[in-house]
C-alpha positions as CSV (number, residue, x, y, z in Angstrom):
1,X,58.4,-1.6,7.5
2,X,58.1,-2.0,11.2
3,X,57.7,2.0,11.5
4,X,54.5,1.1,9.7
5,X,53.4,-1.9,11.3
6,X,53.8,0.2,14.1
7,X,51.7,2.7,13.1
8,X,49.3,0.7,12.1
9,X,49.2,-1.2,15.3
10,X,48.6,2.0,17.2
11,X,45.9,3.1,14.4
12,X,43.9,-0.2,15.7
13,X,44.5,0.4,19.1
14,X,42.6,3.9,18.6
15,X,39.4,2.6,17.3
16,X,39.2,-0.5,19.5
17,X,39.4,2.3,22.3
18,X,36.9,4.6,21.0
19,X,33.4,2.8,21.6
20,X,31.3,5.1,20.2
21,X,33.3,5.0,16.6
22,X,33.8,1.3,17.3
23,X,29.7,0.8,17.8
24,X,29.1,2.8,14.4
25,X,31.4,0.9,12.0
26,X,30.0,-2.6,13.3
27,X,26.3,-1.7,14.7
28,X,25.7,0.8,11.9
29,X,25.6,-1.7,8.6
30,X,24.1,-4.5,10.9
31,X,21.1,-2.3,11.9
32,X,20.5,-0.9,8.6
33,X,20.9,-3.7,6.6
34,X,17.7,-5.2,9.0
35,X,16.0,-2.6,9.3
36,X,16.2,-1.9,4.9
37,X,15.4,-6.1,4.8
38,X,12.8,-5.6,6.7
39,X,11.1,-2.5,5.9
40,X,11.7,-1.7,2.2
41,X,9.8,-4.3,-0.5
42,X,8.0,-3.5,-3.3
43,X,4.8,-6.0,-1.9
44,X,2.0,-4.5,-0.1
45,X,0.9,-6.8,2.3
46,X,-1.6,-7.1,4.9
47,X,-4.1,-4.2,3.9
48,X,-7.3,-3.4,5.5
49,X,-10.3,-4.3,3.5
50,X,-13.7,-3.2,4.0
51,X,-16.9,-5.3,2.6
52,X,-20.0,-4.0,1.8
53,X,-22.0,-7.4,0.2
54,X,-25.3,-6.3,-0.9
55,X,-24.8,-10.4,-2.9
56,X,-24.5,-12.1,0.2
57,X,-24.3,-15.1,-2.2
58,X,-21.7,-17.9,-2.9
59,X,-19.5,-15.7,-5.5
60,X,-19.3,-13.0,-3.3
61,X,-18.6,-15.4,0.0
62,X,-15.7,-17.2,-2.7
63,X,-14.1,-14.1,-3.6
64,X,-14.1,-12.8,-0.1
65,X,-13.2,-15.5,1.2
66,X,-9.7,-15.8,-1.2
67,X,-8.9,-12.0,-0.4
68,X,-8.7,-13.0,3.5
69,X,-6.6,-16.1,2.9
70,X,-4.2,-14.4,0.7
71,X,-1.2,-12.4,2.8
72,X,-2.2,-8.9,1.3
73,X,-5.6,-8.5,2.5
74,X,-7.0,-8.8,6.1
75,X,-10.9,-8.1,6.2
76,X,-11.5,-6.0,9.0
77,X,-15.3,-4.5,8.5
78,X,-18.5,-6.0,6.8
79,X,-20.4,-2.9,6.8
80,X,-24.0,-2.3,5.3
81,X,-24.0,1.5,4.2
82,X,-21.7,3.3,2.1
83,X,-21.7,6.4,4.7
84,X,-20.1,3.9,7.3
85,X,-17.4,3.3,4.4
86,X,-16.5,6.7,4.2
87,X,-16.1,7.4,7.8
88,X,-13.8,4.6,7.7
89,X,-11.5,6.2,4.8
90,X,-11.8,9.7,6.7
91,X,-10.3,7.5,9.9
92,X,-7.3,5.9,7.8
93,X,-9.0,2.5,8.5
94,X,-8.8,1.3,6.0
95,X,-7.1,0.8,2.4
96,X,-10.2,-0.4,0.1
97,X,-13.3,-0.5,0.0
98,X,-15.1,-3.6,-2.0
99,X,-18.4,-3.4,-3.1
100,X,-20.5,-6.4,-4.1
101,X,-23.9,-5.5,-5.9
102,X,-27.0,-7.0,-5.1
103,X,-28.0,-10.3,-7.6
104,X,-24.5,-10.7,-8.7
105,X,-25.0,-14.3,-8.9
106,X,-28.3,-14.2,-10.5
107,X,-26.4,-11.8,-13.0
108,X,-23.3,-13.9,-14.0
109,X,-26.3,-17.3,-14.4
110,X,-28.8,-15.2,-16.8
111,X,-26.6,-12.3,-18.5
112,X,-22.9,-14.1,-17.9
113,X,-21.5,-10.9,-16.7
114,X,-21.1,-9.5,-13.1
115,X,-19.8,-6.3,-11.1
116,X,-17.4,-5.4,-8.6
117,X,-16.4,-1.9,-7.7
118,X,-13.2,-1.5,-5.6
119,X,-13.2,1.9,-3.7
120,X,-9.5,3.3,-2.9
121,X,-7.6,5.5,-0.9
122,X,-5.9,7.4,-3.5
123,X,-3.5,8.8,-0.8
124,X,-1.2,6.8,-1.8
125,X,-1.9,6.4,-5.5
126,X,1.1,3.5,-5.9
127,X,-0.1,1.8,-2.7
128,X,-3.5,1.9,-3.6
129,X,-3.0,0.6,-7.1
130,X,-1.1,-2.1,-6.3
131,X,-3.6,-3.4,-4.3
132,X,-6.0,-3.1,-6.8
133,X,-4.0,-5.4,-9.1
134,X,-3.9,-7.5,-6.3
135,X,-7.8,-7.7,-6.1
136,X,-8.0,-7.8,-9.9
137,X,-5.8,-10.6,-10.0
138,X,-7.6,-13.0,-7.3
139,X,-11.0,-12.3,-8.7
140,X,-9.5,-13.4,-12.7
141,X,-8.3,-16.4,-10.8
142,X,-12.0,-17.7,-9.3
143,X,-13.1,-16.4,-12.8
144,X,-10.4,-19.1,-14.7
145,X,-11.9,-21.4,-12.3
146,X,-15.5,-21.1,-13.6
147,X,-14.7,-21.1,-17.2
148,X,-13.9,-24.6,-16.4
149,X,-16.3,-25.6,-14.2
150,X,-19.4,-23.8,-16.2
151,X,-20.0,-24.1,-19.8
152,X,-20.7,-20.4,-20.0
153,X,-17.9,-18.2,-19.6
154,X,-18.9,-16.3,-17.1
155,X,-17.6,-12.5,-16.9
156,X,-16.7,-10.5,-14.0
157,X,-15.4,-7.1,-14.5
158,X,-13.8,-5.0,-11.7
159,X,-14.4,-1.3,-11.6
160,X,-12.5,1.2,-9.3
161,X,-13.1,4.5,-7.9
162,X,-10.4,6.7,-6.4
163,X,-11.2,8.8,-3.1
164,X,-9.2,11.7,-2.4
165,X,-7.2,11.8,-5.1
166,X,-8.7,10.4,-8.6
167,X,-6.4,11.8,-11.2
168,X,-3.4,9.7,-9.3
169,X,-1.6,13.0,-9.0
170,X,2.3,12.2,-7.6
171,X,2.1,15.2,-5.9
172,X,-0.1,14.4,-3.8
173,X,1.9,12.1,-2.0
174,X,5.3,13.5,-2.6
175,X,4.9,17.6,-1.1
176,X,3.3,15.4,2.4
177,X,6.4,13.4,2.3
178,X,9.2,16.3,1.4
179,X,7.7,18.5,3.5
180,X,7.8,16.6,6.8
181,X,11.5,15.0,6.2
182,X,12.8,18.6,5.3
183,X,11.3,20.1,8.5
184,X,12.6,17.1,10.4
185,X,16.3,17.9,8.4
186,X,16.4,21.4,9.5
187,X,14.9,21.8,12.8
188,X,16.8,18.8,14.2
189,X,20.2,19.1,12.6
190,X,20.5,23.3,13.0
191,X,19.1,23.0,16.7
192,X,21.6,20.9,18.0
193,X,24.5,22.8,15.5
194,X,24.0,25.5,17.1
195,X,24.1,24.7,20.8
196,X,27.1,22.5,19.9
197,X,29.0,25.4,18.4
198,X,28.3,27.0,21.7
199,X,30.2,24.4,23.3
200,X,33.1,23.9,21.1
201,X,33.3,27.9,21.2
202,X,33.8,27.9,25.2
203,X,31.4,30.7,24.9
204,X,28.3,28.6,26.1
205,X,30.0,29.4,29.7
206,X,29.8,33.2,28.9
207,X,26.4,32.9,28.3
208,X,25.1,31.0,31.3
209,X,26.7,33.3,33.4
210,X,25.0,36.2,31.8
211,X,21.9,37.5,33.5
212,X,19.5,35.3,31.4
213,X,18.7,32.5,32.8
214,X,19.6,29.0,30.9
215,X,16.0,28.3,29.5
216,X,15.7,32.0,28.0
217,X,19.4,31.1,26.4
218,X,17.8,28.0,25.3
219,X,14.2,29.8,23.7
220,X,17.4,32.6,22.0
221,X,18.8,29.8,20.1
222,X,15.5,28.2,19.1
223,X,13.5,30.8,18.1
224,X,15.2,32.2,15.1
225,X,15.1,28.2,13.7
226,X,11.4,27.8,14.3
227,X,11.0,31.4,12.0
228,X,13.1,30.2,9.7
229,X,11.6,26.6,9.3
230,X,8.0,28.4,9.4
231,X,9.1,30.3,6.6
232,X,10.3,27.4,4.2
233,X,6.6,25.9,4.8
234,X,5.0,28.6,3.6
235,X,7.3,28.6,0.5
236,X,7.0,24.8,0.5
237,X,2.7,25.1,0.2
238,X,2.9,28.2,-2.1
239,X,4.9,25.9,-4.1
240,X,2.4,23.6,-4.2
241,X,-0.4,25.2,-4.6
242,X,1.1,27.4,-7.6
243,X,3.7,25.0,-9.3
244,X,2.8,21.2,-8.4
245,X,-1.3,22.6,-8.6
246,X,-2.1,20.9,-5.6
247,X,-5.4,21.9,-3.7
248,X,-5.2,22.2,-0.1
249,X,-8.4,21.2,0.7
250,X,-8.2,21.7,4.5
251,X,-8.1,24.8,6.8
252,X,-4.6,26.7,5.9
253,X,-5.0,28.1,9.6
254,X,-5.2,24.2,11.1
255,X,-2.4,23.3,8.7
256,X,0.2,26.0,9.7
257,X,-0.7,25.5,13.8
258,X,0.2,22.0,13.1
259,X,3.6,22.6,11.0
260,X,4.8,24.6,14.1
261,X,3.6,22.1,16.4
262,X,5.8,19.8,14.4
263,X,8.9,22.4,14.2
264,X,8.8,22.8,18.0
265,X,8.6,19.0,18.2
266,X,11.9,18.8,15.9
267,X,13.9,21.8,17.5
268,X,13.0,20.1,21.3
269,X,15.0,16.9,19.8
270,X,17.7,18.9,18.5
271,X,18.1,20.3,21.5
272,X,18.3,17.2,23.1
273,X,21.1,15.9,20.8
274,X,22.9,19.1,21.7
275,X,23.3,17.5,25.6
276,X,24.2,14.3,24.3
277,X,27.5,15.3,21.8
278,X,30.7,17.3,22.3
279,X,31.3,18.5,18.5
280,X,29.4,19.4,15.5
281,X,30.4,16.7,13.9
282,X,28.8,14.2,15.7
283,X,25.5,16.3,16.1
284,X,24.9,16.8,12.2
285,X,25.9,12.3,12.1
286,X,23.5,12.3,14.6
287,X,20.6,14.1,12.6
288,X,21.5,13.2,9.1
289,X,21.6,9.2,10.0
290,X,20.3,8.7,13.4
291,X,17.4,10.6,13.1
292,X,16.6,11.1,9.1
293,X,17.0,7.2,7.9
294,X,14.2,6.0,10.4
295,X,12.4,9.3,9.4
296,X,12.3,8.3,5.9
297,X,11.7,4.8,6.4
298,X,9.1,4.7,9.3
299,X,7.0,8.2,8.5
300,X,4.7,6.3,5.7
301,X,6.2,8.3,3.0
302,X,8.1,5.8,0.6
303,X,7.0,2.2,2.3
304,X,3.8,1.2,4.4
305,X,4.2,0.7,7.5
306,X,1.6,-1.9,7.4
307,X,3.9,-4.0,5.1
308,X,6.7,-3.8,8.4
309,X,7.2,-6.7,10.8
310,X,5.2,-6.1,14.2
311,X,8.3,-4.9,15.8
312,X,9.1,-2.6,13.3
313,X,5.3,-1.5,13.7
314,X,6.0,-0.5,17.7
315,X,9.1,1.4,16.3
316,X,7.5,3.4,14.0
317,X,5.3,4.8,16.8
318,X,8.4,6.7,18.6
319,X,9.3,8.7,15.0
320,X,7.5,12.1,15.1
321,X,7.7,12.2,11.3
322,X,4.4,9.3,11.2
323,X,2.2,11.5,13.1
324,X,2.6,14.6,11.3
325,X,2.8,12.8,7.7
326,X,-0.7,11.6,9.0
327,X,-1.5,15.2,9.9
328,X,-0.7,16.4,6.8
329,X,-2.5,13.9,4.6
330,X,-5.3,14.5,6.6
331,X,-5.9,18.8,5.9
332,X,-4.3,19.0,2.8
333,X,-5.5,16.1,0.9
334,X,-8.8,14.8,3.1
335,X,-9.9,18.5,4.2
336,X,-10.4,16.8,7.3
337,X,-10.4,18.9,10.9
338,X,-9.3,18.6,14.2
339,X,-11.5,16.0,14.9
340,X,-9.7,13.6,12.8
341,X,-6.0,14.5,14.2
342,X,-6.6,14.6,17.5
343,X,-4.2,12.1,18.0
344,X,-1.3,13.2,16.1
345,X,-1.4,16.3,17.6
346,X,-1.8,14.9,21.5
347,X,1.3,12.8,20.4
348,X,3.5,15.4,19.0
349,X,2.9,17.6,21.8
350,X,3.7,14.8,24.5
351,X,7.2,13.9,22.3
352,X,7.9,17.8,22.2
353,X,7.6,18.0,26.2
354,X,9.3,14.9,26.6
355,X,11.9,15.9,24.8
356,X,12.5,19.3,26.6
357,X,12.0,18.0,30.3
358,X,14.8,15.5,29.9
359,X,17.0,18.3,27.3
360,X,16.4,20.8,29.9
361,X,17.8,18.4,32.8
362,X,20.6,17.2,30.9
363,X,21.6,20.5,29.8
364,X,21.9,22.2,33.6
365,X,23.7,19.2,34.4
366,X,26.3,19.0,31.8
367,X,26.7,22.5,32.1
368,X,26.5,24.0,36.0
C-alpha cells in the first residue's frame, strides 16, 4: 500500500510540474464550457432588419415599432426602393427585408385584410426561417390585440420571399461550411505534422545544413499540402455540383484563387504551430482543438455570430475560417465578384503574412 501511495504521490507531482498539461486539464473544460454557453443557442437574436414602409401609417409604425423592442430584431435601414434592398442583401447587411404596402391601413378598415411580405436571406435557410417565425409571431400578437379592440377581425397575412436560395436547399449551407473546416483540418494539422516530424526525426538539422536555404525547406514542405488540399476542393465542388446539385453561381476562376488564398492562409498557421511544439502529438492537439473548435464555432457555419456576446464578436474576427465562409457564400451562392469580397480577401492575405513573418522568425531562432 505505501508502494502505491508512493506512486501515486509522484504521479501528482508530474502533472503539477508540467504546466502546459496542467493548463489543459483545468483551462480546457473552463474555456469551452463559456465559450459553448455563450456561443451555441438555438435563438437568433439581434438580426438586422431592413424597412421599406410604402404605409407609413399607424399599423405599420406599431409593428415596427414591436420588431425593434423585441431582442431579435434591431432595425438598421428605412430605405425607399427595393434596388437599395438588394444591394444591402448583396453586402450581408442585413438578414430581412420587410415590406409594408402602400394603404395597408385603409385596407385592413374597408376589406379587413392586409399584406406583409418578409424578404430573406435564404443563405442560411434555418436562420432565416426562424426569424421569419419570429416576425410572424409579433405581427399575430398586434393582430390578437385588434380583434379585441375592433369589432371587425381584422386580418393580416405575412408573405415571404427567399433570395438566394428559395427551395431551402441544406446544401447550400452545408458544402460552404464542410468545405472551409476541412481545408482548415488539413492544411493546419499536416503543415505543422510535418515540420514536427522533422524535429523529432533529428533530421531537420540535416536539412538546414543542406545547401537550400531554410525558407526554400520551408516552401518543400508546403507545397505538396497546398496541391493536395487544392485537389480535395475540386473534388469537394465536383461533388457539389454533380451529387448535392448545387449551382455555383459565381466565377469558378474567382472561387479556386480564393480557396488557395485560404490554403496558403491555413498551411502559414501550421507552420507556425510547427515553431511552437516539440512532438506530433501536441501539434495534431493543437490543430484538432485549438484551432478547429473556434473554427467551427466562430466561422458562421452552425451558429450566428450575431447571436454571440460582443466579446465573442471581436474573437470571431481573428479565425480565418469567417472570412473565407463569407467568401464562399458570396461566389457560390450570391454570384457575387470581387467587389463584394474585397475584404475577406485583404484579411486573409494580411493573416497569411502575419502568420509567416513571425513562423519564419521563430523557426531560425529555434533552430540556428
Amino acid at each position: 500500500m505505501r508502494v502505491l501511495t508512493a506512486f501515486i504521490k509522484k504521479e501528482f507531482w508530474h502533472v503539477l510540474r508540467d504546466r502546459r498539461s496542467l493548463t489543459i486539464l483545468l483551462g480546457l473544460p473552463v474555456m469551452m464550457i463559456l465559450i459553448f454557453g455563450f456561443a451555441l443557442s438555438n435563438e437568433v437574436k439581434n438580426s438586422s432588419v431592413a424597412i421599406l414602409d410604402f404605409a407609413g401609417d399607424d399599423v405599420s409604425a406599431q409593428i415596427i415599432h414591436r420588431l425593434n423592442s423585441s431582442q431579435y430584431f434591431d432595425i438598421t435601414h428605412r430605405l425607399r426602393r427595393f434596388d437599395d434592398l438588394e444591394s444591402l442583401f448583396r453586402q450581408n447587411q442585413v438578414r430581412l427585408g420587410l415590406v409594408f404596402p402602400a394603404n395597408l391601413q385603409d385596407d385592413l378598415i374597408g376589406d379587413g385584410e392586409g399584406a406583409i411580405q418578409i424578404i430573406g436571406n435564404a443563405v442560411d435557410p434555418n436562420t432565416t426561417n426562424t426569424t421569419i417565425q419570429y416576425v410572424s409571431a409579433i405581427v399575430a400578437d398586434y393582430q390578437k390585440e385588434l380583434w379585441q379592440t375592433q369589432e371587425i377581425p381584422y386580418q393580416i397575412d405575412v408573405s415571404y420571399r427567399m433570395l438566394y436560395n428559395p427551395q431551402l436547399e441544406s446544401a447550400y449551407t452545408f458544402v460552404p461550411g464542410v468545405m472551409t473546416l476541412i481545408l482548415m483540418l488539413l492544411g493546419t494539422m499536416m503543415t505543422s505534422v510535418s515540420i514536427v516530424r522533422e524535429k523529432e526525426m533529428g533530421t531537420m538539422e540535416v536539412l538546414l545544413v543542406s545547401p537550400m536555404r531554410p525558407i526554400l525547406v520551408i516552401i518543400s514542405k508546403a507545397i505538396p499540402y497546398l496541391v493536395l488540399c487544392f485537389v480535395d476542393v475540386l473534388i469537394i465542388l465536383l461533388l457539389a455540383y454533380t451529387v448535392l446539385e448545387m449551382p455555383l453561381r459565381g466565377n469558378l476562376l474567382l472561387l479556386l484563387l480564393m480557396c488557395i488564398l485560404f490554403v496558403l492562409t491555413t498551411l502559414t498557421l501550421g507552420l507556425l504551430v510547427s515553431t511552437l511544439v516539440e512532438s506530433q502529438q501536441v501539434a495534431m492537439f493543437l490543430s484538432l482543438v485549438g484551432f478547429f473548435m473556434p473554427a467551427l464555432i466562430f466561422g458562421g457555419y452552425l451558429f450566428p455570430i450575431e447571436n454571440m456576446p460582443e466579446i465573442l464578436q471581436v474573437i470571431s474576427n481573428a479565425v480565418p475560417t469567417r472570412w473565407f465562409y463569407n467568401i464562399l457564400k458570396n461566389i457560390m451562392i450570391k454570384g457575387l465578384g470581387f467587389e463584394y469580397i474585397i475584404k475577406e480577401a485583404i484579411i486573409l492575405s494580411g493573416m497569411t503574412f502575419l502568420f509567416l513573418v513571425i513562423a519564419l522568425k521563430k523557426f531560425k531562432i529555434r533552430l540556428m
